[in-house]
LUMMARLUM-285065 format. One record per residue (C-alpha): residue in one letter; x, y, z. Coordinates in steps of 0.001 Angstrom, whole numbers, padded with zeros to 6 digits, always signed. Example, Ala and Ser with C-alpha at 12.3 -4.5 7.8 and 13.67 -1.06 7.14 Angstrom:
<recs>
a+012300-004500+007800/s+013670-001060+007140/
</recs>
This chain:
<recs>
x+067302-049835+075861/x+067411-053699+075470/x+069954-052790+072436/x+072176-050695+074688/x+072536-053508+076800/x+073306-055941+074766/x+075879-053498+073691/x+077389-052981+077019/x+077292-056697+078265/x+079363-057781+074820/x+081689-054926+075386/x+082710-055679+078463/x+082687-059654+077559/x+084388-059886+074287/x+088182-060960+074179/x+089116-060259+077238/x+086467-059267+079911/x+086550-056289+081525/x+088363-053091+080670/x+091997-052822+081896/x+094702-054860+082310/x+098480-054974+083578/x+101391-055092+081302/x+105293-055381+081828/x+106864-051650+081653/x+110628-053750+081746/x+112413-055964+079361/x+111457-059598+079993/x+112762-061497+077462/x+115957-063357+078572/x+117071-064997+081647/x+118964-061859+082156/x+115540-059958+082388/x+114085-062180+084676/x+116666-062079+087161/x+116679-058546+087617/x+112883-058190+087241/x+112715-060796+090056/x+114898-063332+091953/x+117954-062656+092823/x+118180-059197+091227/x+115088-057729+092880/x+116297-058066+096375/x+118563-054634+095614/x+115971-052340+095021/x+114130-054224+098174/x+117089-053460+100552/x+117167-049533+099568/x+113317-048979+100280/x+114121-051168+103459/x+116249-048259+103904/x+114308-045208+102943/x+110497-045703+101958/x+110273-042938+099680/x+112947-044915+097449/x+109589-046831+096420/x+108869-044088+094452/x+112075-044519+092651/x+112399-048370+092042/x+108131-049054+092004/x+105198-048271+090258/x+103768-046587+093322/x+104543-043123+091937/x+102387-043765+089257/x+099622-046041+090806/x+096242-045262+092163/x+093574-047320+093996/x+089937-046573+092781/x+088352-047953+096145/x+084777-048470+096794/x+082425-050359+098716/x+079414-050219+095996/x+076812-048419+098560/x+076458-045359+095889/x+076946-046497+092594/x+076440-044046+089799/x+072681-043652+090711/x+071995-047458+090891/x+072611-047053+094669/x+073464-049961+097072/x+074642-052815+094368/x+077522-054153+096257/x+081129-054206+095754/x+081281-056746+093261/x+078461-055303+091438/x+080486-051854+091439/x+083184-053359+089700/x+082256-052240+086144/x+082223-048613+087119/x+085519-048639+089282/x+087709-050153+086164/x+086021-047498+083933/x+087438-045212+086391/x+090850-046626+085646/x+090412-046483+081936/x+089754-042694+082663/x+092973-042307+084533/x+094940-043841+082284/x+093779-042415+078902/x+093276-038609+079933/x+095945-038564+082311/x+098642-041536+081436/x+098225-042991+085788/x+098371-046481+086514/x+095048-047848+088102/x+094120-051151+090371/x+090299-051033+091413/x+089616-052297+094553/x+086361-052855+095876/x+085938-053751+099348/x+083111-055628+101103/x+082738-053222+103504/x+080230-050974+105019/x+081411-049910+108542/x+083401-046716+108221/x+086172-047955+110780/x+087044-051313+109591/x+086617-050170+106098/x+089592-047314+106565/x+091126-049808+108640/x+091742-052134+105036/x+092587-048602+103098/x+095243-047819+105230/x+096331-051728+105373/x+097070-051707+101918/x+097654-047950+100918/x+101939-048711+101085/x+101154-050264+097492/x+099866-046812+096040/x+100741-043209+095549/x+097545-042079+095794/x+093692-042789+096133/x+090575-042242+094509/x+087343-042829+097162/x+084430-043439+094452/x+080874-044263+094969/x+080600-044389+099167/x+077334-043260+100490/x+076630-040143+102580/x+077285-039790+105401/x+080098-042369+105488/x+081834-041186+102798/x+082431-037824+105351/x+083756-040175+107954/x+085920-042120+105642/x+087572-039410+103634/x+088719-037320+106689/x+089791-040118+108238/x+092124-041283+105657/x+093205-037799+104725/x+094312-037776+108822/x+095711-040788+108913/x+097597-041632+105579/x+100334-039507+103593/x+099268-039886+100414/x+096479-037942+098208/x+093386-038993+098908/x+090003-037625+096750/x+086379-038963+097065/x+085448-037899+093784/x+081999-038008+094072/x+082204-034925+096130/x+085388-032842+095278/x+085608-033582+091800/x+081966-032234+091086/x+083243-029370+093742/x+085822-028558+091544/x+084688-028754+088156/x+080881-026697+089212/x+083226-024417+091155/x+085296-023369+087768/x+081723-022750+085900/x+080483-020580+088884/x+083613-017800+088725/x+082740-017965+085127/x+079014-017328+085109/x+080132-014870+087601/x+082009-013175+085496/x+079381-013482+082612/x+076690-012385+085231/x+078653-009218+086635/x+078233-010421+090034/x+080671-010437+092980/x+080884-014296+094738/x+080584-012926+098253/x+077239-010541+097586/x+075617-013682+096041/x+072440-015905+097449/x+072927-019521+096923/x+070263-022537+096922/x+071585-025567+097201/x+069104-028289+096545/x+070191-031959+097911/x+072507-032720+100924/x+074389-035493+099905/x+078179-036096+099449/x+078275-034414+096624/x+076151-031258+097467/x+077979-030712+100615/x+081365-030698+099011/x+080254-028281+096577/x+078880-025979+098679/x+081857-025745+101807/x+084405-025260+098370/x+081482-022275+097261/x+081897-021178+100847/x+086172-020900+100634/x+085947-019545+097634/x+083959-016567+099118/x+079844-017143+099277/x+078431-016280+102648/x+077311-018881+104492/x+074690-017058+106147/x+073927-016517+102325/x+072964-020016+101406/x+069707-021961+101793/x+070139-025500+101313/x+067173-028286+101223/x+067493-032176+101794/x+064750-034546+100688/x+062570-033260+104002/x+062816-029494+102647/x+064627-026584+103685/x+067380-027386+106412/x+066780-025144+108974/x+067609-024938+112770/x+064584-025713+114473/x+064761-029309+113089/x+066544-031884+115035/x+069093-034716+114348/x+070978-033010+111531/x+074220-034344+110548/x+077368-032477+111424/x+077271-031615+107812/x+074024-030196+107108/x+073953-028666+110440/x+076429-026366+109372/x+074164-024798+106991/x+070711-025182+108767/x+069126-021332+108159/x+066862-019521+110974/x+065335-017266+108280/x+061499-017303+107509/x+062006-019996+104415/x+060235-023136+104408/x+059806-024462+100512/x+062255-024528+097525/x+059811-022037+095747/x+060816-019342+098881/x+064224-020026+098486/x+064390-019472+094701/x+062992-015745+094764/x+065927-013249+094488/x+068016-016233+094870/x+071529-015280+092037/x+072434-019152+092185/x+070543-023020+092222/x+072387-026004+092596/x+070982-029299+092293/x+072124-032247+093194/x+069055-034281+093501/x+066403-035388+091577/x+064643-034739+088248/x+062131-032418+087021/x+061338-030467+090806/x+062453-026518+089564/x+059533-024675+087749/x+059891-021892+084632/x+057614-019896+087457/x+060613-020743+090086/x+062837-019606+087577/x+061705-016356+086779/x+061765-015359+090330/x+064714-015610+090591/x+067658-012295+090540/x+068890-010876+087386/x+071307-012659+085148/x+071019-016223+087435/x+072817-019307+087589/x+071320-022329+087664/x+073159-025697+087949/x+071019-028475+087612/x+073563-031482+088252/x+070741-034142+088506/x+071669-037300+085620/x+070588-038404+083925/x+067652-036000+084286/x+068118-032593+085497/x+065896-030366+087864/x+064903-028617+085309/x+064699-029623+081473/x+067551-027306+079114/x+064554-026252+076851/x+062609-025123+079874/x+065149-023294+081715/x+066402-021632+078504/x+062470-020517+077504/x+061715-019198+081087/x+064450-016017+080561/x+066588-014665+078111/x+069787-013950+081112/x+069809-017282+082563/x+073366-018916+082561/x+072510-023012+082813/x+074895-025748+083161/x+074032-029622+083743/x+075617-033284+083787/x+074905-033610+080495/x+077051-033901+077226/x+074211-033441+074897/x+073467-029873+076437/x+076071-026637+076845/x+078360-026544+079943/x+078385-030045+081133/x+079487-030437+084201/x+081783-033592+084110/x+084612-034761+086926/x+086553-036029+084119/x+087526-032530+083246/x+089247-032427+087138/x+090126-036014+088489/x+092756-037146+086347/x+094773-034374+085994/x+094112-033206+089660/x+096130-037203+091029/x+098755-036077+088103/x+099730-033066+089348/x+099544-034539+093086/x+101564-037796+091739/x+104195-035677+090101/x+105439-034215+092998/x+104482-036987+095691/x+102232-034912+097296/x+101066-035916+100989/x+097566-035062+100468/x+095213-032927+098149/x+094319-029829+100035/x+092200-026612+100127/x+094669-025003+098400/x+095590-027422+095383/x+091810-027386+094817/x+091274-023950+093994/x+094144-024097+091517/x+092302-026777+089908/x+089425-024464+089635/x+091755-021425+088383/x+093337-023126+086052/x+090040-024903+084305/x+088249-021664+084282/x+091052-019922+082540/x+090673-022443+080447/x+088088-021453+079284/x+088803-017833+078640/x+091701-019048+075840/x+090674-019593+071785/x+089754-023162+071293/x+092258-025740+069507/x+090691-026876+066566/x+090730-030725+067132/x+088055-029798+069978/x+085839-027855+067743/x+085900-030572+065852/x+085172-033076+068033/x+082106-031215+069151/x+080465-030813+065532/x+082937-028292+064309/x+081267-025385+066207/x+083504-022222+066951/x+083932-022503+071298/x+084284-018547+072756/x+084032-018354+076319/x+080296-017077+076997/x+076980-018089+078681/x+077315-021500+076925/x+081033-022268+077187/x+081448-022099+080982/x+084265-024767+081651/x+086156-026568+079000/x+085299-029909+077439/x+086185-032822+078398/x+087975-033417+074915/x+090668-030654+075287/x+093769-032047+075631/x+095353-028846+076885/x+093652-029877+080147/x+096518-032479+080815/x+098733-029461+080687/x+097317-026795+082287/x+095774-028858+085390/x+098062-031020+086276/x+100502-028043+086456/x+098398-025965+088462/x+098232-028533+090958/x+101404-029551+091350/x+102722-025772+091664/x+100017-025204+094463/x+100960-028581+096423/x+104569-027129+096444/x+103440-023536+097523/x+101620-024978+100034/x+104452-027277+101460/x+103176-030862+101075/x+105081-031626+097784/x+108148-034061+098653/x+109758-033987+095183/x+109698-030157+094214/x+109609-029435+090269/x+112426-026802+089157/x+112002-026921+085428/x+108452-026221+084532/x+109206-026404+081053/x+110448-029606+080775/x+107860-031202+082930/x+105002-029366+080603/x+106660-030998+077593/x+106648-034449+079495/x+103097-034100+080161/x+102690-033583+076402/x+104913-036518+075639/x+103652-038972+078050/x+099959-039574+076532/x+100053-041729+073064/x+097590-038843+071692/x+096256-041036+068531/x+093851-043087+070148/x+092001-040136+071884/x+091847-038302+068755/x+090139-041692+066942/x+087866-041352+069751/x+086869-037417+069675/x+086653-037583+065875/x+084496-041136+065641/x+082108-039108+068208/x+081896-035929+065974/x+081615-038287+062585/x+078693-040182+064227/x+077040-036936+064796/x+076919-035671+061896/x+078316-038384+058920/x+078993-037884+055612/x+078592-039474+052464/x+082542-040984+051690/x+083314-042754+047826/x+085099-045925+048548/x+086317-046055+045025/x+088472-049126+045035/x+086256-052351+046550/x+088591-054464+047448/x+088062-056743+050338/x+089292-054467+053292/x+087806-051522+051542/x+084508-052988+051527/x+084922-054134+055548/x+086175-050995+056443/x+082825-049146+054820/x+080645-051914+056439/x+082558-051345+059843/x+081762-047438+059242/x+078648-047893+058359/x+077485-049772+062101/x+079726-047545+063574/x+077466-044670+062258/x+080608-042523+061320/x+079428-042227+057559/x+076990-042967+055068/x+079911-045422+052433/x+079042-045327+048819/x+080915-048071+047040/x+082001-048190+043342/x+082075-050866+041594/x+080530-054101+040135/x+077079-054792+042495/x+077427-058827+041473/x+080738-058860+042231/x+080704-056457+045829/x+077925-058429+046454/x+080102-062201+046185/x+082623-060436+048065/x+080074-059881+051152/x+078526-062997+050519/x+081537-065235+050845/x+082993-062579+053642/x+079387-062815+055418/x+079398-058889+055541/x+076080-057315+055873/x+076129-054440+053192/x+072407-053229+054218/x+072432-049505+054052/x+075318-049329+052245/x+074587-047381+048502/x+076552-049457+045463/x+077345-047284+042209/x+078505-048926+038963/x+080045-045889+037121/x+080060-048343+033999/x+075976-048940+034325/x+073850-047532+031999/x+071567-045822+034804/x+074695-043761+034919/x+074593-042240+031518/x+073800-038985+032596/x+075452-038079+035149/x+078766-039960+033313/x+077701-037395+030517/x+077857-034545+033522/x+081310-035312+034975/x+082786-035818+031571/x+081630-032503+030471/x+082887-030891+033796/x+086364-032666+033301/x+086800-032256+029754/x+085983-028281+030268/x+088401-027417+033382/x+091411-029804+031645/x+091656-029407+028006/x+094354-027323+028053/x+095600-029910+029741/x+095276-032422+026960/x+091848-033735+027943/x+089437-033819+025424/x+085970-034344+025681/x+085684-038019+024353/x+088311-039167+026313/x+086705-037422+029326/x+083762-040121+028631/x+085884-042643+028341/x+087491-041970+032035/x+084517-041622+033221/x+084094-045447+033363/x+086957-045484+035795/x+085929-045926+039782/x+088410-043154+040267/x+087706-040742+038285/x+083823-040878+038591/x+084167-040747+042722/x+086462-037874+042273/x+083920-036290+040408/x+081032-037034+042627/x+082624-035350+045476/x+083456-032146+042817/x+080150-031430+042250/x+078540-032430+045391/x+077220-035562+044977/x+079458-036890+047646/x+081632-035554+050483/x+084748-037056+050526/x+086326-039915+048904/x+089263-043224+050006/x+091153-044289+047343/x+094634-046184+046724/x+093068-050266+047229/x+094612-051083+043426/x+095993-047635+041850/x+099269-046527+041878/x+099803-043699+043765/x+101363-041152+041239/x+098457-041634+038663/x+095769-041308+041440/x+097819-038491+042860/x+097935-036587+039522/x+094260-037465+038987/x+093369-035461+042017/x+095269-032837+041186/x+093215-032962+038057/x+089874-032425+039390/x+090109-031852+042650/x+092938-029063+042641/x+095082-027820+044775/x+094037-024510+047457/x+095061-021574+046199/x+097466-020589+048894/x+099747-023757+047883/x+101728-024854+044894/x+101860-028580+046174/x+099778-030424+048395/x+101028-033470+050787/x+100176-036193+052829/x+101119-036524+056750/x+100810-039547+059074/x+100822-038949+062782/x+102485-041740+065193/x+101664-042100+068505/x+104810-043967+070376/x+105910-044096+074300/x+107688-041108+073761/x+104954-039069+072389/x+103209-037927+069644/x+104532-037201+066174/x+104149-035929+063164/x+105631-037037+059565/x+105516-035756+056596/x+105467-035850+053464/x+104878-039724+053543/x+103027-039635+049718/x+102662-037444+047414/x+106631-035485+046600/x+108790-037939+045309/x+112254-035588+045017/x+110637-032032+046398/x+112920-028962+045421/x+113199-026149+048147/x+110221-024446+047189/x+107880-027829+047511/x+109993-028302+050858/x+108879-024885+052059/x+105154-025698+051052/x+105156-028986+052847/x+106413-027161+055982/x+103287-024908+055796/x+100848-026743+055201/x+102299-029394+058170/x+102210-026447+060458/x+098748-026106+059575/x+097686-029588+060112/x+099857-030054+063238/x+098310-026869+065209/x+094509-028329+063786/x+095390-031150+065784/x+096351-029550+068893/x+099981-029379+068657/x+102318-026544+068499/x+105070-027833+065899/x+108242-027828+066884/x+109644-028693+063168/x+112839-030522+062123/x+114311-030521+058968/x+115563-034151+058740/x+118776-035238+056128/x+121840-037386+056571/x+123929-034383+057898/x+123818-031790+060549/x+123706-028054+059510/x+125730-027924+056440/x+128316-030991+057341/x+128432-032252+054084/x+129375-028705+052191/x+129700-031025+048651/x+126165-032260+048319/x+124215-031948+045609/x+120924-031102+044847/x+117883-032980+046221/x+120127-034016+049448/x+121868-032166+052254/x+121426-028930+050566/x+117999-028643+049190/x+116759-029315+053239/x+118916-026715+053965/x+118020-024133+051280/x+114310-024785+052458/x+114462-023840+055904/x+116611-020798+055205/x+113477-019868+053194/x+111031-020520+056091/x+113331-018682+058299/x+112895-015578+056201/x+109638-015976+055040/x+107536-017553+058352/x+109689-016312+061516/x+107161-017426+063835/x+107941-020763+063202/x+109877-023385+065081/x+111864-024840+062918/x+115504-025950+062093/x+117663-028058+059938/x+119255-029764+057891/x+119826-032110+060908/x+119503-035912+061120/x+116751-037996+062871/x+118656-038832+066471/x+120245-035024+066752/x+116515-033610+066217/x+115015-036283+068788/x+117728-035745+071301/x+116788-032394+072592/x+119979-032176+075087/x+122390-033740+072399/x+121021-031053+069798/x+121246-028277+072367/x+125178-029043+073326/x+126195-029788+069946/x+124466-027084+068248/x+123716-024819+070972/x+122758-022351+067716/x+119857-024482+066884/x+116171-022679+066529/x+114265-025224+068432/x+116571-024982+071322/x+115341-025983+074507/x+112410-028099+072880/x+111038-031334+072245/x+110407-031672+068380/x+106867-033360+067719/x+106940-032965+063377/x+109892-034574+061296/x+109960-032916+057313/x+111738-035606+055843/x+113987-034507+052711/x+112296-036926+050321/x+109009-039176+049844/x+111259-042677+050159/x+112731-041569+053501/x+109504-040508+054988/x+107576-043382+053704/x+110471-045983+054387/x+110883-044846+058276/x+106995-044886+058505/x+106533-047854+057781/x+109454-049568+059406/x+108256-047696+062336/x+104641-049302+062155/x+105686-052813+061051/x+108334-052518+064548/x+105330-052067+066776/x+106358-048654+067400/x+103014-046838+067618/x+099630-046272+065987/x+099397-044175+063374/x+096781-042154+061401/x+097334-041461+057749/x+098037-040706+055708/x+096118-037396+056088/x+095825-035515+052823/x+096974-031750+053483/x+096131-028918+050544/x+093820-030830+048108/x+090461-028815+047816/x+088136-031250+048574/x+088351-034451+051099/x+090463-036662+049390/x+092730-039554+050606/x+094873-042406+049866/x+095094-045565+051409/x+098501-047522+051202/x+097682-050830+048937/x+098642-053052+052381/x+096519-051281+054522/x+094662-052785+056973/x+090975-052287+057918/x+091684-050758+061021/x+093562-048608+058669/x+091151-047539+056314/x+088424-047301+058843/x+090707-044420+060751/x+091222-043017+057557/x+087519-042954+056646/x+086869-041443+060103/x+089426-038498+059462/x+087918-038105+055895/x+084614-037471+057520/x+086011-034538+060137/x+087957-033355+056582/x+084623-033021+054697/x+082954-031855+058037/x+085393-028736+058124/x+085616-028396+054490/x+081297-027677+054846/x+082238-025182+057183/x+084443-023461+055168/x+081933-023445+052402/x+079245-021976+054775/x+081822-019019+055981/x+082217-018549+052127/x+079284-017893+051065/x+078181-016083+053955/x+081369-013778+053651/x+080122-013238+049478/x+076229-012581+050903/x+077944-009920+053071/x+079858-008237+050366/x+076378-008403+048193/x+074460-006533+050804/
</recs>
């Protein structure tokens, strides 16, 4: 514990403290820019919201800006702290907001406790925001406030600590339904705790078809029932006159249990009286009502969700708030109502019904999601939630009339969704969680000095278990004079005598699979000295899984060595490299930035597949273009290895893969301007879509622009990301940072993490052909 903390206090205090921070969306740079940002240029936009309010929306942030408010009376289970002692938790609110769901974010916290005069400062300074996000109010205020505010202000206004658990528990119950075979209205409910939360769970339960007269629900003083007196408006409305007095009576034939309360109170006895097939939420974090191992011992049919991420089905509002203010932002939305709720719920338990992107298997230890008793709701990981949320709600707020700027094109506003989010940084994120849970062993073969940082840096990150070769005496200087702490961190000499035998091993290995190649056995020993060749070798056989290279080498003799001995997958001729850029216009693919120098049509049509491949594994659907000087056959005279060879290629991909989207030759501003493409070459096969993967024609365009885009501050990037070798192999750029290598290392790890599960669907599909 005392280590967590000293975690969490030095992340939030180093560099810059806290966690968000405000940064110019204009140009600012001349007097020009300052003139218009503020005096006297500013005074115009001033005049036409003096004019018409709603013109905020046009010349402000407001469309775009929410207010986390809170007064710190219910603070993520720490209780009354105080505003300023909330403040942590509403600015990691904001980071939420802005990296799931691309909205602006200013936390306020308000020293506040009286329900009037604290809605009288909301409403004082809700002109500044398009919407806002109530968080961590106590009951019952937080009733008060909320349906004051929604009354009083037109704007979207959410206390999350009730609708967003509402929401998100409300998509897993029409799923467990469905698992269970049960109809929601013929259903008896316990609900165990009364608090914000609880109550907003339940009255969503109830409009979503459970009986009231079907629900028992229990505060700290037992079962709410009508004979006791001074209820709250709010529990009253569920107080039950039947003969049931303790949470043990409630729970026989009882289909459903919520809890929202406090650890450890269900029993397996409790359990098992329960109906067939039940549900049982038990919300309670960071300790449910009922342990996972107990609940899942007591009965083979019981369908069990909690709060937690180390246990199926968590139930987390991050799967619901973000997207739920971007669909209500979208189309300025006067409120969040009744109906934009449930189509948050439809849309997140469909969800759940479609196949699983691969990036989110990934990210959750590379098992295979199907929906079922434990996949309920989606994780919070999927990136299709942006999508298919946000939509939802902004369709429903215009069905149900409170949507002041309509959407027409539902296309285009699903590919702006896609664009908006710089995608790179949350897929570092999912796949540094899935390496730390299971890490693998990763050959840093070249130990130069960012090399050797970037394995100490994944080393305390946990993400993988680095093996460096080289020289100990000389790693060891290195770390000495760098003051890098290599403890933990395995040093190989291939050129060490204690590596006689298993130099002897590779060499044999080598010289076997490549003398018809021109490789003969002594001068397999002899390689065998080299840092390259021995890591390659390791992760051949086993000894390792996956291996960074590229520090010193040059690329084509490292390239051809891995060709060598690690081969290419049978399904390819060629294998390539891809690095992914994430800009302000989106996310975007590149290839091949590495390994084809001049690629003929054929090696074209490969690098096209095997992009495909890698762009759907990261949970894109490609929409491919063919890049070259000229636009669909302008430049009839070209020859070979230009205009023509791009051309050639997708012809071939045309006939061969129909199913993709894909067009060329075309150059770089036709295939990024989708409405210049489309009116100029209204023939084009990506018509009417925003292209996310650039082929380039040859390796010095496609390394050239990448890099000019990085060193330009366009984006991040990741890469480059081997594609086709048959092991986990990759290559560094000799200039690349540690930040760079460490990414790499990271994706390396998810590479060698999928390439085990191939392995293990291998040999289980040969067992099956045995038997």
């Amino acid at each position: 514990m005392s280590n967590l903390k000293e975690q969490a206090l030095a992340y939030h205090a180093n560099g810059k403290p806290g966690k968000i921070e405000v940064i110019p969306t204009k140009p600012h740079s001349t007097q020009t820019d300052l003139g218009l940002a503020y005096t006297p240029g500013v005074a115009e936009p001033c005049r036409e919201i003096e004019k018409d309010n709603n013109k905020a929306y046009d010349y402000t942030a407001k469309g775009n800006l929410v207010a986390v408010i809170s007064n710190g009376t219910a603070v993520l289970g720490l209780g009354d702290i105080g505003a300023v002692a909330g403040k942590p938790v509403m600015e990691g609110k904001g980071l939420l907001f802005k990296i799931y769901a691309g909205v602006d974010v200013f936390d306020i916290e308000v020293n506040e406790k009286d329900p009037k005069k604290f809605c009288d400062i909301v409403k004082g300074i809700a002109p500044t925001f398009g919407g806002i996000n109530l968080e961590d109010i106590k009951a019952p205020e937080c009733f008060e406030i909320e349906e004051t505010l929604k009354k009083e202000l037109n704007i979207p206004v959410m206390h999350d600590d009730q609708h967003g658990t509402a929401i998100i528990s409300s998509a897993a119950l029409i799923n467990a339904l469905d698992i269970a075979g049960k109809k929601i209205d013929e259903i008896h409910a316990v609900v165990n705790g009364a608090g914000a939360a609880a109550i907003a769970c339940t009255n969503l339960y109830v409009s979503l078809g459970i009986k009231r007269e079907n629900i028992v629900m229990l505060d700290s003083k037992g079962v709410i029932r009508k004979d006791r007196e001074k209820l709250t408006p709010q529990k009253a409305v569920y107080a039950t006159d039947r003969d049931i007095h303790t949470l043990e009576e409630a729970m026989k034939g009882a289909d459903l249990f919520l809890g929202l309360s406090k650890p450890n109170i269900l029993t397996k006895e409790m359990l098992q009286s329960m109906a067939k097939n039940p549900i049982v939420f038990a919300l309670a974090n960071p300790v449910p009502e009922v342990s996972y191992d107990v609940a899942i011992s007591s009965r083979e049919d019981i369908i069990f969700a909690t709060g937690r991420s180390d246990y199926p089905n968590q139930v987390n509002n991050v799967i619901g708030f973000p997207y739920i203010f971007r669909g209500a932002l979208d189309v300025r939305a006067t409120c969040i109502n009744e109906h934009m709720k449930h189509a948050a719920v439809r849309a997140i338990a469909a969800l759940a019904h479609k196949p699983v992107p691969d990036v989110v298997n990934i990210a959750y230890n590379a098992q295979r999601f199907t929906f079922g008793k434990e996949y309920l709701i989606p994780k919070p990981l999927d990136p299709r939630l942006l999508t298919d949320v946000s939509i939802a709600v902004a369709k429903a707020a215009i069905e149900s009339g409170v949507a002041r700027k309509p959407i027409t094109d539902w296309d285009a506003y699903y590919d702006r969704l896609r664009d908006m989010m710089g995608y790179d940084n949350k897929l570092i994120r999912q796949f540094s969680d899935t390496a730390r849970s299971n890490p693998k062993r990763v050959v840093f073969a070249e130990s130069n000095l960012n090399m050797l940082k970037a394995a100490v840096q994944a080393k305390i990150e946990g993400v993988a278990h680095p093996i460096l070769l080289g020289n100990p005496d000389r790693i060891q200087i290195i770390a000495q004079r760098e003051q890098l702490d290599l403890t933990g961190i395995k040093i190989v000499n291939p050129r060490s005598p204690e590596e006689f035998e298993r130099r002897r091993k590779y060499a044999e290995i080598y010289a076997e699979e490549n003398g018809r190649n021109g490789v003969t056995l002594d001068e397999a020993r002899d390689d065998m000295f080299e840092p390259n060749h021995f890591g390659m070798m390791m992760v051949k056989v086993g000894d390792a899984d996956a291996l960074i290279s590229g520090g010193y080498s040059k690329y084509s003799e490292t390239i051809e060595l891995a060709k060598e001995i690690i081969g290419i997958r049978d399904e390819y001729k060629h294998f390539g490299a891809m690095h992914i850029l994430s800009t302000r216009k989106g996310t975007f693919f590149l290839a091949d930035t590495l390994v084809n120098r001049d690629p003929d049509a054929e090696t074209l049509v490969d690098i096209v597949k095997l992009t495909h491949d890698a762009v759907r594994f990261f949970a894109h659907e490609p929409v491919m273009a063919m890049l070259s000087y000229a636009n669909f056959g302008s430049d009839k005279g070209a020859p070979r290895g230009t205009s023509n060879t791009a051309r050639e290629a997708v012809k071939m991909i045309h006939e061969q893969y129909p199913d993709y989207v894909i067009d060329g030759e075309m150059q770089v501003n036709v295939a990024l301007d989708k409405d210049l493409r489309d009116t100029k070459y209204p023939f084009n096969k990506v018509k009417g879509q925003t292209v996310n993967t650039l082929i380039f024609p040859c390796l010095s365009s496609a390394n050239t622009t990448c890099k000019m885009l990085l060193e330009m501050g366009v984006g991040e990037s990741i890469g480059p990301v081997q594609m086709g070798l048959n092991k986990p192999v990759h290559f560094t750029d000799t200039d690349a940072s540690v930040h760079d290598i460490f990414n790499l290392t990271v994706a390396a790890v998810i590479d060698a993490i999928v390439q085990e599960k191939k392995d293990e669907e291998n040999s289980r599909k040969k067992y099956d052909k045995m038997w």
